[in-house]
C-alpha positions as CSV (number, residue, x, y, z in Angstrom):
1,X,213.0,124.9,179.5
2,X,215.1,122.8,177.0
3,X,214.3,119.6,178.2
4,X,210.6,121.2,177.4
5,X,211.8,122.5,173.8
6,X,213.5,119.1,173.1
7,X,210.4,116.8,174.1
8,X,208.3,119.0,171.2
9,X,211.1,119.0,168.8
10,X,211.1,115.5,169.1
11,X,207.6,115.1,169.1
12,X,206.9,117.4,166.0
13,X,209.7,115.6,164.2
14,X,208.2,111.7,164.9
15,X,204.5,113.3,162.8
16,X,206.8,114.3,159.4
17,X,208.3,110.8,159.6
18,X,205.7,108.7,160.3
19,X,202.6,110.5,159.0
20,X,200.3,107.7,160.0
21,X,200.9,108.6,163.9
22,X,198.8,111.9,163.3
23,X,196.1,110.0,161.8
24,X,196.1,106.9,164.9
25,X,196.3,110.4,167.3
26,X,192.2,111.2,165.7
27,X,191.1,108.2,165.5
28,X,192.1,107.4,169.6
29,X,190.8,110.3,170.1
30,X,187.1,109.5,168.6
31,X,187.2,105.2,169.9
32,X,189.2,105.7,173.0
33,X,186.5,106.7,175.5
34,X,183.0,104.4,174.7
35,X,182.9,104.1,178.3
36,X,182.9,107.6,179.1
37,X,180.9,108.8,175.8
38,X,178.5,105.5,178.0
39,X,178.3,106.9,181.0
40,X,177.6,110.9,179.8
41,X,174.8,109.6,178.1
42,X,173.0,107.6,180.6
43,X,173.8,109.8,183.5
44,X,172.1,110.3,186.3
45,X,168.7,112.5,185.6
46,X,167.3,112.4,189.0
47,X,167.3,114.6,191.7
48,X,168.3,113.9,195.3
49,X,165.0,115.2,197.9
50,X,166.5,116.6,200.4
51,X,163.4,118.9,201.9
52,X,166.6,121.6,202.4
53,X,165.3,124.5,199.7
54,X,167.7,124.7,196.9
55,X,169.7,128.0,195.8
56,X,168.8,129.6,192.5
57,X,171.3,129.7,190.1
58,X,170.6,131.7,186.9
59,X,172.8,131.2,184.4
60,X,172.8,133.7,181.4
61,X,174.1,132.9,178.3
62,X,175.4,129.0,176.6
63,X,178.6,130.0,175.3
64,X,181.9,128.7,176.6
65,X,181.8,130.3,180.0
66,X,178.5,129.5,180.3
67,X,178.6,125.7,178.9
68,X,181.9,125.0,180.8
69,X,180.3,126.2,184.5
70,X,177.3,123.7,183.6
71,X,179.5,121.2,182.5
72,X,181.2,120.8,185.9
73,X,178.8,121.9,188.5
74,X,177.7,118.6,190.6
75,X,176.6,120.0,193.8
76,X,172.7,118.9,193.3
77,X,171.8,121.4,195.9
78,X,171.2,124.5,193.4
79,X,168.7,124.4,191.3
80,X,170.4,126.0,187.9
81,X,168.0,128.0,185.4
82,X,169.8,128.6,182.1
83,X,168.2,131.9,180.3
84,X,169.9,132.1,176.6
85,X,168.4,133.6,173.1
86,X,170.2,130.6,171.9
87,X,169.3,126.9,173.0
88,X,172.8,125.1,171.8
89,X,176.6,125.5,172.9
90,X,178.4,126.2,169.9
91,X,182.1,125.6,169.3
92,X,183.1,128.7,167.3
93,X,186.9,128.1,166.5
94,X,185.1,126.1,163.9
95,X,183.1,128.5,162.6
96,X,185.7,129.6,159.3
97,X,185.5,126.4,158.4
98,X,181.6,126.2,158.8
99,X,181.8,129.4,156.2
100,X,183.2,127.4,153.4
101,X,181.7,123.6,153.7
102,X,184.5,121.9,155.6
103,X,182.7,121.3,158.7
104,X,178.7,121.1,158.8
105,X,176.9,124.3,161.2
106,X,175.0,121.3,163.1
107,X,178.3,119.4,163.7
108,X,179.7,122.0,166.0
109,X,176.9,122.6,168.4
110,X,175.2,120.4,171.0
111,X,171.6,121.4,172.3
112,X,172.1,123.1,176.1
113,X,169.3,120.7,177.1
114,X,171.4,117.6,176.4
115,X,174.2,119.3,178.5
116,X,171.6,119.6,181.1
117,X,169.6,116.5,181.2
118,X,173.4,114.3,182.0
119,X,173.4,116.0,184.7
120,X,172.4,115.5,189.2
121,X,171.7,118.9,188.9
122,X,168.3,120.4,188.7
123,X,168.7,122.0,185.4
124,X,165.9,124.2,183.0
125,X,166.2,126.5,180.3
126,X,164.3,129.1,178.9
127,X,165.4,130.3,175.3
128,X,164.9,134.1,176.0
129,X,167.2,137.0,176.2
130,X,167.7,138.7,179.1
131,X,167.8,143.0,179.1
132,X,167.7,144.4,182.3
133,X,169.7,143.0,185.3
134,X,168.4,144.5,188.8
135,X,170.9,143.6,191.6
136,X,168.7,144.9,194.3
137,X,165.4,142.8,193.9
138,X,167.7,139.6,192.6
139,X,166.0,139.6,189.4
140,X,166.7,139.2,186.0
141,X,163.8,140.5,183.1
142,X,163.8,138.7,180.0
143,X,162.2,138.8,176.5
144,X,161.3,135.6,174.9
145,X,162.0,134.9,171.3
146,X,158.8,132.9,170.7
147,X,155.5,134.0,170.3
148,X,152.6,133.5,172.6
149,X,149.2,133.3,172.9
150,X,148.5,136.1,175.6
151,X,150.8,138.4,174.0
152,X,153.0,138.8,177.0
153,X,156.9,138.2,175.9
154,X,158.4,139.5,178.8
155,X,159.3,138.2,182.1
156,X,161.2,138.1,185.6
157,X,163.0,135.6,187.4
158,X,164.2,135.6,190.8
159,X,167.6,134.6,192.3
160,X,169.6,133.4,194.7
161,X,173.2,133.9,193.0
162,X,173.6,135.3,189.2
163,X,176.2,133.9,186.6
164,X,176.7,136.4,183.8
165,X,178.1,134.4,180.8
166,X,176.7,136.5,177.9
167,X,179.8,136.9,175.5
168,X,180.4,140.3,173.6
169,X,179.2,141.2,170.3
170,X,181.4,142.3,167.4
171,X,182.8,145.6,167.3
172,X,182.1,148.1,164.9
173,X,183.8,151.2,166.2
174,X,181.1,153.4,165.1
175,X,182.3,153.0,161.3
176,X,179.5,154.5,158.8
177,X,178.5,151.7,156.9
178,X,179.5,148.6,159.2
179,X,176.8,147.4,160.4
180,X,174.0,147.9,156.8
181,X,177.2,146.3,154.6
182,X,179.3,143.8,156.5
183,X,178.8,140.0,157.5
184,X,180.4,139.1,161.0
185,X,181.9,135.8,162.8
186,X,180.5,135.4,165.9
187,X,177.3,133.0,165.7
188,X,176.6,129.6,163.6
189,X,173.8,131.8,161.6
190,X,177.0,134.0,161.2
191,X,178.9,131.4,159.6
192,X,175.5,130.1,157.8
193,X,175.3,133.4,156.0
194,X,178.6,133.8,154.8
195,X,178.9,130.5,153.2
196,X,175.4,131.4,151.1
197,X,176.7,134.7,150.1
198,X,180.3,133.0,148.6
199,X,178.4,130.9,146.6
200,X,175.9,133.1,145.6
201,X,178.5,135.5,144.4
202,X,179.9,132.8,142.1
203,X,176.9,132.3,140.8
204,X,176.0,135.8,140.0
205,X,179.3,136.4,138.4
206,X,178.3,133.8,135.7
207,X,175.4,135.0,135.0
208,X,175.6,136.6,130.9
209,X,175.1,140.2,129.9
210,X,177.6,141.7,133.0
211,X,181.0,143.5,132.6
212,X,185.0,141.7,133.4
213,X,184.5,144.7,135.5
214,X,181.3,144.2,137.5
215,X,182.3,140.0,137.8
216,X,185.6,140.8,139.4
217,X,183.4,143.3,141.8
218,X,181.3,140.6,142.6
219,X,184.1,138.0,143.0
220,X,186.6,140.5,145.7
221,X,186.1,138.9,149.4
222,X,187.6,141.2,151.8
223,X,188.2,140.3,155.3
224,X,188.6,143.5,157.9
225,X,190.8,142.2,161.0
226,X,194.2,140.3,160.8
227,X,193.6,138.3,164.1
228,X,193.4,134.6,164.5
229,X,189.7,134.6,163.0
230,X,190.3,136.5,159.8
231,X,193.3,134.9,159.4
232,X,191.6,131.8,159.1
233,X,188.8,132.8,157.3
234,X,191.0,133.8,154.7
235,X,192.8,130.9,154.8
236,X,189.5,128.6,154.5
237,X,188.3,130.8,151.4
238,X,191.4,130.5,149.6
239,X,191.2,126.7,149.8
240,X,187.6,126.5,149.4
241,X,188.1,128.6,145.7
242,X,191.8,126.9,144.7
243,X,190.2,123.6,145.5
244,X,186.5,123.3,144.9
245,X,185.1,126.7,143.5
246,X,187.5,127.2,140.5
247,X,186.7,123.5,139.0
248,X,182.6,124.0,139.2
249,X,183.1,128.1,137.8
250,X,186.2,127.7,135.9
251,X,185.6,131.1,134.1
252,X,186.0,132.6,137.9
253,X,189.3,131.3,138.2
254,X,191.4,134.2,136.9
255,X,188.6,137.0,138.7
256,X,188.9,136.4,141.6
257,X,190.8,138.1,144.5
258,X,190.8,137.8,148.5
259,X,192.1,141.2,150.5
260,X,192.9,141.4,153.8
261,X,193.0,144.7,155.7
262,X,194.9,145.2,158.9
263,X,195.4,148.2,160.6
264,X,198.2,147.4,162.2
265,X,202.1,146.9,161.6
266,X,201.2,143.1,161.4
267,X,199.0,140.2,161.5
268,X,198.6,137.8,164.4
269,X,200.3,140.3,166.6
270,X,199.4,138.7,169.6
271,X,201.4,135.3,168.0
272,X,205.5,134.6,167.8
273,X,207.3,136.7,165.4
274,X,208.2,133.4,163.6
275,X,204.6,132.8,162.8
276,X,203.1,136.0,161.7
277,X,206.7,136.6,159.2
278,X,205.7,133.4,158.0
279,X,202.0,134.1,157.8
280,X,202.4,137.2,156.2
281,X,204.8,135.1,153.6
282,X,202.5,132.5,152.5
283,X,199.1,134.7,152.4
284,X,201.6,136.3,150.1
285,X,202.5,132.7,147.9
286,X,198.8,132.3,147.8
287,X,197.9,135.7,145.9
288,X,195.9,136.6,149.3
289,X,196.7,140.8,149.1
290,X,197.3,141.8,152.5
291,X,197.1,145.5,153.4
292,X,199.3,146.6,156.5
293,X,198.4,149.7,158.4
294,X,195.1,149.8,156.7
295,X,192.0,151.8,158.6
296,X,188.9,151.4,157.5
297,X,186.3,154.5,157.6
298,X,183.7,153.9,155.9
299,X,181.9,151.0,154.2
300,X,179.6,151.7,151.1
301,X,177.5,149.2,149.4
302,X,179.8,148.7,146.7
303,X,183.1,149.8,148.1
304,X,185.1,150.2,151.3
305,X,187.8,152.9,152.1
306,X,190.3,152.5,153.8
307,X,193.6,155.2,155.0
308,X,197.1,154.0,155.9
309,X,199.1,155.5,158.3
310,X,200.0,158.3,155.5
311,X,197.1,159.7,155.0
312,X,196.3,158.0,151.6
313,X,192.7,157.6,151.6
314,X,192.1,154.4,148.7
315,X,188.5,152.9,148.0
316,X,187.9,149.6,147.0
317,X,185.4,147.7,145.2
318,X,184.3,144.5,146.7
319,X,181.1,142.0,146.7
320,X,181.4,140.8,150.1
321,X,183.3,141.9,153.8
322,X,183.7,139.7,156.9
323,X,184.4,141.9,159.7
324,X,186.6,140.5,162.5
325,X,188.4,143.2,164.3
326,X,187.1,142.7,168.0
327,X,184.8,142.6,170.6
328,X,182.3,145.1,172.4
329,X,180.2,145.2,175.2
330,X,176.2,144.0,174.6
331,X,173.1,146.7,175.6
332,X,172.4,144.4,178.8
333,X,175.8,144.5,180.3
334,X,176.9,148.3,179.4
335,X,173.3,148.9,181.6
336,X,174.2,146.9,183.9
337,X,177.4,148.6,184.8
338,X,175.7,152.2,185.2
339,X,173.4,150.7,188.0
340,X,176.7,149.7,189.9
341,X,179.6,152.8,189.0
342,X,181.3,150.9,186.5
343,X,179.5,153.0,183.3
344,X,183.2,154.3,182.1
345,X,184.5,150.5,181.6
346,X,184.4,148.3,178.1
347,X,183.9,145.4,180.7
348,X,182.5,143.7,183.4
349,X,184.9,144.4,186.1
350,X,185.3,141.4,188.9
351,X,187.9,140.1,191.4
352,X,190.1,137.5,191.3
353,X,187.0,135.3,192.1
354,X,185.2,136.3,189.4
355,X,182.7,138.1,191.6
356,X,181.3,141.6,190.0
357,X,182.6,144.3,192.0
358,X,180.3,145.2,194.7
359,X,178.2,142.5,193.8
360,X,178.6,139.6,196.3
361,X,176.0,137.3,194.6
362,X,176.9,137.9,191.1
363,X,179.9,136.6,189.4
364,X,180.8,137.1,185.5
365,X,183.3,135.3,183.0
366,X,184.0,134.9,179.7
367,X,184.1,137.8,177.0
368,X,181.9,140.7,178.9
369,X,184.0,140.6,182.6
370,X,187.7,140.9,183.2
371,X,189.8,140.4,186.3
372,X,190.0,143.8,188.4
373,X,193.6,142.1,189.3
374,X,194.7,143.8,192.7
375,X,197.9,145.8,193.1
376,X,200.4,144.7,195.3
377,X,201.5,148.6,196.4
378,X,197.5,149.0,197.6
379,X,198.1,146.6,199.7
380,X,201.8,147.0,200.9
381,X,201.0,148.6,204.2
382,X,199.0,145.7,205.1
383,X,200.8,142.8,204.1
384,X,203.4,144.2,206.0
385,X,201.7,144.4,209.4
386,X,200.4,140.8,208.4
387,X,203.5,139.7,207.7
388,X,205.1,141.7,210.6
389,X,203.9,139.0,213.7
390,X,205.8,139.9,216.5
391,X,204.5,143.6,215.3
392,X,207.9,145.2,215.9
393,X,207.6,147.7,213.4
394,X,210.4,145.8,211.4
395,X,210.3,142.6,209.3
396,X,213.2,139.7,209.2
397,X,213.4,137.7,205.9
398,X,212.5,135.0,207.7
399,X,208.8,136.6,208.5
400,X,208.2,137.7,204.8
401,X,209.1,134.4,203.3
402,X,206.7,132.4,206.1
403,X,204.3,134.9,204.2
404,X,205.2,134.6,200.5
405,X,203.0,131.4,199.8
406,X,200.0,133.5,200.4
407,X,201.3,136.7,198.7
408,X,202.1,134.7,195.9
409,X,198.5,133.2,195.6
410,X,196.6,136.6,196.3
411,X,199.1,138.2,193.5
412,X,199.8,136.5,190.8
413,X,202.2,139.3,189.5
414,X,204.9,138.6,192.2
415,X,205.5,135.5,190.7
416,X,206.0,136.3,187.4
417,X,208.1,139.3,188.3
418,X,210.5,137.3,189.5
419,X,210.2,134.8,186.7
420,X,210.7,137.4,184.4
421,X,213.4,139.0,186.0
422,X,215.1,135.2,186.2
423,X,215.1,135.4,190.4
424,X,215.2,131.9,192.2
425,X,212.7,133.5,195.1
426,X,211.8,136.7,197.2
427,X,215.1,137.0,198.8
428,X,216.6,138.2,195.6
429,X,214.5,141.0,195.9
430,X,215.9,142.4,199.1
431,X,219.7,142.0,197.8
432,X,220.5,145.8,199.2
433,X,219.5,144.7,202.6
434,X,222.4,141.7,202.8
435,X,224.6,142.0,205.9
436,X,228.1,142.3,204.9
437,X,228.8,138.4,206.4
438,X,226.1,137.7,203.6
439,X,223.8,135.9,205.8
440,X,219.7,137.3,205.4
441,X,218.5,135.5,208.2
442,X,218.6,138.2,210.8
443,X,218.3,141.2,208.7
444,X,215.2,143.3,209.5
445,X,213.9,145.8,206.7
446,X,211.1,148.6,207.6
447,X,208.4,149.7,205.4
448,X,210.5,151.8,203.5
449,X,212.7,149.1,202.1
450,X,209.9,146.7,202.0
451,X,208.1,149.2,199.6
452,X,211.4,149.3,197.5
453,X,211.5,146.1,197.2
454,X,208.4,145.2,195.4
455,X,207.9,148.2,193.5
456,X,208.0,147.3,190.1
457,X,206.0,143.9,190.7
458,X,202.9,145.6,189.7
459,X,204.4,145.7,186.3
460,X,203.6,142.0,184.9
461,X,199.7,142.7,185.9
462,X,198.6,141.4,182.6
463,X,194.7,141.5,181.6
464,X,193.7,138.0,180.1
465,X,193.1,137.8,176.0
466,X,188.9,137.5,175.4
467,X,189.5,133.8,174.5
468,X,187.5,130.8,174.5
469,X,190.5,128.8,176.5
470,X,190.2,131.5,179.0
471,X,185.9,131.3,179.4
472,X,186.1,127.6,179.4
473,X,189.0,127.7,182.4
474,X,186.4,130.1,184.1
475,X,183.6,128.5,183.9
476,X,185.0,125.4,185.5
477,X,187.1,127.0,188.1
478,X,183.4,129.0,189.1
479,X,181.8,125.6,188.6
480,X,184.2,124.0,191.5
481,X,184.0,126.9,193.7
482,X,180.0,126.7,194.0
483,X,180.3,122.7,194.7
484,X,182.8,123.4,197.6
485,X,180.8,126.7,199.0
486,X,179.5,125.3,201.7
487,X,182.6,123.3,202.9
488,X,185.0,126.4,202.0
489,X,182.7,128.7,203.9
490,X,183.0,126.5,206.8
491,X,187.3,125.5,206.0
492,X,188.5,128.3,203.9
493,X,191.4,127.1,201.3
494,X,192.4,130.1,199.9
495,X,195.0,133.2,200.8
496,X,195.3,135.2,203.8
497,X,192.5,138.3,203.7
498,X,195.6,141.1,203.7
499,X,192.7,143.7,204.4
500,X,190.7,141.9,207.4
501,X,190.7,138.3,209.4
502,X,190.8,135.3,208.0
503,X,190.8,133.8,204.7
504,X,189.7,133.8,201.3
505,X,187.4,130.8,201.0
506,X,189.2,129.7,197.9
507,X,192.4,130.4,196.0
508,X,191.8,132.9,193.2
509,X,191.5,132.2,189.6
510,X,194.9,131.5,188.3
511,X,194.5,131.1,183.7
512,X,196.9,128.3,182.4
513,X,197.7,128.9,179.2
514,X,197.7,126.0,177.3
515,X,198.8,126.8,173.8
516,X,197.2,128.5,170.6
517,X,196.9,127.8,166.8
518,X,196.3,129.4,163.5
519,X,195.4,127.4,160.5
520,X,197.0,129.0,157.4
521,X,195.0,126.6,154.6
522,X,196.9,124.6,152.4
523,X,196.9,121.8,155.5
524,X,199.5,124.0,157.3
525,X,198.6,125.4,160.6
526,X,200.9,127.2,162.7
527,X,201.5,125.8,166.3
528,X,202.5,128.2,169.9
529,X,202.5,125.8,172.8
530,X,203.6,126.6,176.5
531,X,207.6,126.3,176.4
532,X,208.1,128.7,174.2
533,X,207.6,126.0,171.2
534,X,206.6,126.9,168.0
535,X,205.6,124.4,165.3
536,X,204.4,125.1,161.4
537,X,203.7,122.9,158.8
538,X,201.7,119.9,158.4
539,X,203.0,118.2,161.4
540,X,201.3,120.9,163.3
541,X,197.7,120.7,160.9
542,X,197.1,117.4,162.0
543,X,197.9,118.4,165.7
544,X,195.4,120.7,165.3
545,X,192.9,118.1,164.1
546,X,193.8,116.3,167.4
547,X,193.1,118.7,169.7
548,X,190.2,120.3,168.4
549,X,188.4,117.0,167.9
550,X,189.2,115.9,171.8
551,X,188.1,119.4,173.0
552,X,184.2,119.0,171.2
553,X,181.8,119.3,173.6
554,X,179.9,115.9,173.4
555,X,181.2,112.8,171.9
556,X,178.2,113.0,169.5
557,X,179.5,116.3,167.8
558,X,182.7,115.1,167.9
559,X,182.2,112.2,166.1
560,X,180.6,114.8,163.5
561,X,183.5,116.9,163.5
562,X,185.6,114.0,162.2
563,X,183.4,112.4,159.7
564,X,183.0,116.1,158.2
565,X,186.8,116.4,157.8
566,X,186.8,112.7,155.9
567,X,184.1,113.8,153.6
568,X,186.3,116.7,153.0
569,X,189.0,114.4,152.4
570,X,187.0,112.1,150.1
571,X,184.8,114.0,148.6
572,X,185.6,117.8,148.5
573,X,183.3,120.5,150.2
574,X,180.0,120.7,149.8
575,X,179.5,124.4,146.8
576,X,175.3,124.0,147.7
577,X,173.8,127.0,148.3
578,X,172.2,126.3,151.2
């Protein structure tokens, strides 16, 4: 762990000495691969005959999940049919600084049909939305967004296996007022709208004849939500104003104000302590007014209340709200889960292998499933007998550690139990079974002590954040389980079935973190990377420039990325009000 910490120390300490490494890390990162950005481009478009009839994949939705599955799915014996209202993959940890001119809305999204065409897979799409899924006919009815001649807008389609991919929607939590009064940060036209209504509110508030009082209405942004994407939305609009805004309307300099209202303790909870105290102090440098323990009940055209923890009801004037406080389920899905029992969840709720629950031809990722992760005390009894091979009733350490690859795999949470408890393996757990001469090898435990044993493991089940790091791992780990079906059914790779014969045909879904960031403007970002490294400052900004240009989509849009970010440079953001 300190050889990690010390590789990033030294690593974050080599950008704030030598500056121009950061900026030789982008441009590598744009020239580096011709070859490859070659090679996507001029990839293979036919289709091998083989007279076999292909499996129907439908694929619903073209978000991360989605886009990441049909990225990496090569076997060219399905036949994919993409269904999606939108036709384009867009890369929406962008989108805050699509809302304020430092990246362009068309720079950050590649068409789906350019995803599909690079591929040996049969590959269509049909821009349509699907609402109704029906599990036992294998179909899927959608509505089209176009118009057409014999009037007819809806459809079916048939089959063979269903990917559900269609992201969540913002939540509201039934607030009076939300939905008529408050702009949200989900979708490009999301972003598109909020960047027209900041400069059309600078616009209004120079217009002649209206009060101090009605101008600094007009000029209040409030953001609702003090998670990574309000943060950073507040952070962008700060910049956007201090740098840009206030020289083109300099009598808006001194009206206006940017409040953000958390109802919680903190923001960026789910961050180090480190980086939401220092969050919390710069927001505060910056004249950013952040409300702690803030709830919001109701949102009028003109004004938004909100109660702390106290009691203290306060109502606030304000000429435009971004909402960011979460996710909820969409109409399709929460229908969906009343045809199969799962009407009291906020989610789609599938195994390990991403498989819907009592589904065995439909799997679902990204923002509308989560992982149904199985406890290790519903299965004790039988990983017991299946560990217990000579079926004495008893079990030697010896038995249960010929078994503990496979427990491990199948239960994620033994493993970081004993991480988190600092053990070295499983025989640590059976400590009160050690024969006085200290040796294990012989001992024998029965179920009782067994149970014992692994009773608190179940406590580091953890349910994964909705993320877009956690739908892209998804959609490739589902995207290499359907190119190996046919071998895996055939060779199974994965755990021991605990409950049956056999195996698993592949290993479950295991999410590797790989770090997270939170731009605070002002060219400081803050930095949490796996070993427990955390990094703020500019060092850390152009890190964040780095990785967010390598992880675009297409080489096209990240070549867009990067020239938007040197116009920025150059010439400022763009105040049009288009």
């Amino acid at each position: 762990m300190r050889r990690s910490f010390s590789f990033f120390e030294r690593f974050s300490k080599a950008f704030q000495d030598y500056p121009s490494l950061s900026r030789i890390i982008v441009v590598s990162t744009i020239s580096g691969g011709g070859l490859i950005a070659y090679s996507e481009a001029n990839g293979a478009n036919g289709v091998v005959e083989t007279g076999i009839r292909k499996k129907k994949v439908v694929l619903l939705g073209t978000g991360w999940a989605g886009t990441s599955f049909l990225k990496n799915l090569n076997n060219s014996q399905y036949e994919v049919q993409v269904i999606s209202p939108r036709n384009y993959f867009a890369f929406t940890p962008l989108l805050p600084s699509v809302t304020c001119g430092t990246v362009e809305a068309r720079s950050v999204v590649e068409p789906i049909r350019n995803i599909g065409r690079k591929k040996n897979v049969d590959t269509s799409y049909l821009e349509a939305e699907c609402f109704k899924i029906d599990p036992a006919t294998k179909k899927v009815f959608c509505r089209s967004k176009q118009g057409v001649s014999n009037g007819k807008k809806e459809f079916s389609v048939d089959y063979d296996y269903l990917v559900i991919a269609t992201g969540a929607q913002s939540n509201t939590f039934n607030i009076p007022g939300v939905e008529e009064n408050c702009h949200f940060l989900k979708e490009v036209e999301d972003a598109q709208g909020i960047r027209k209504k900041v400069i059309d509110s600078f616009e209004k508030a120079t217009l002649p004849e209206l009060s101090d009082e009605e101008r600094k209405r007009i000029l209040h942004f409030v953001v609702v939500g003090g998670g990574p994407t309000g943060v950073e939305f507040a952070a962008e609009l700060h910049d956007f104003v201090t740098e840009d805004l206030v020289t083109l309307y300099p009598k808006a300099k001194d009206l206006v104000r940017i409040t953000l209202l958390e109802a919680a303790d903190h923001i960026l909870t789910m961050f180090d302590k480190r980086i939401t105290e220092f969050a919390e102090a710069k927001f505060s440098r910056d004249g950013i007014d952040v409300k702690l323990g803030s709830m919001v009940t109701k949102v009028n055209e003109k004004d938004i209340s909100a109660k702390t923890k106290a009691g203290e009801v306060s109502t606030i004037p304000y000429g435009m709200i971004v909402w960011s406080t979460g996710i909820g389920t969409r109409p399709v899905i929460k229908d969906f889960m009343k045809q199969i029992g799962q009407g009291n969840r906020r989610a789609l709720a599938t195994d390990e292998w991403l498989r819907v629950e009592g589904c065995d031809n439909i799997y679902a990722l990204g923002d509308c499933a989560t992982i149904n992760q199985r406890k290790v005390m519903e299965d004790v009894s039988a990983i017991f007998s299946k560990a217990d091979k000579d079926n004495s009733g008893t079990l030697t350490l010896k038995e249960f550690q010929e078994a503990m690859d496979d427990i491990c795999v199948r239960y994620p949470q033994v493993e970081l139990y004993l991480k988190s408890k600092r053990m070295r393996g499983i025989a640590d757990l059976l400590k009160e079974a050690e024969a006085d001469d200290g040796s294990k090898k012989n001992i024998e435990l029965k179920i009782e002590e067994f149970k014992s044993a692994l009773s608190q493991v179940d406590s580091q089940v953890k349910f994964l954040p909705a993320t877009a790091q956690v739908a892209a791992q998804q959609g490739t780990y589902l995207a290499k389980c359907f190119d190996r079906m046919e071998e895996c059914e055939k060779n199974p790779e994965g755990p021991i079935r605990m409950r049956g014969e056999g195996r698993h045909r592949f290993r479950p879904f295991r999410y590797r973190h790989l770090g997270s960031f939170a731009p605070l403007g002002g060219e400081q970002t803050a930095a949490e990377l796996p070993g427990d490294w955390v990094s703020i400052g500019h060092s850390s900004q152009w890190l964040w420039y780095s990785v967010y240009a390598s992880k675009q989509v297409s080489w096209r849009t990240r070549v867009l990325v990067v020239s938007d970010w040197m116009r920025r440079f150059i010439f400022g953001r763009d105040s049009s009000s288009i």
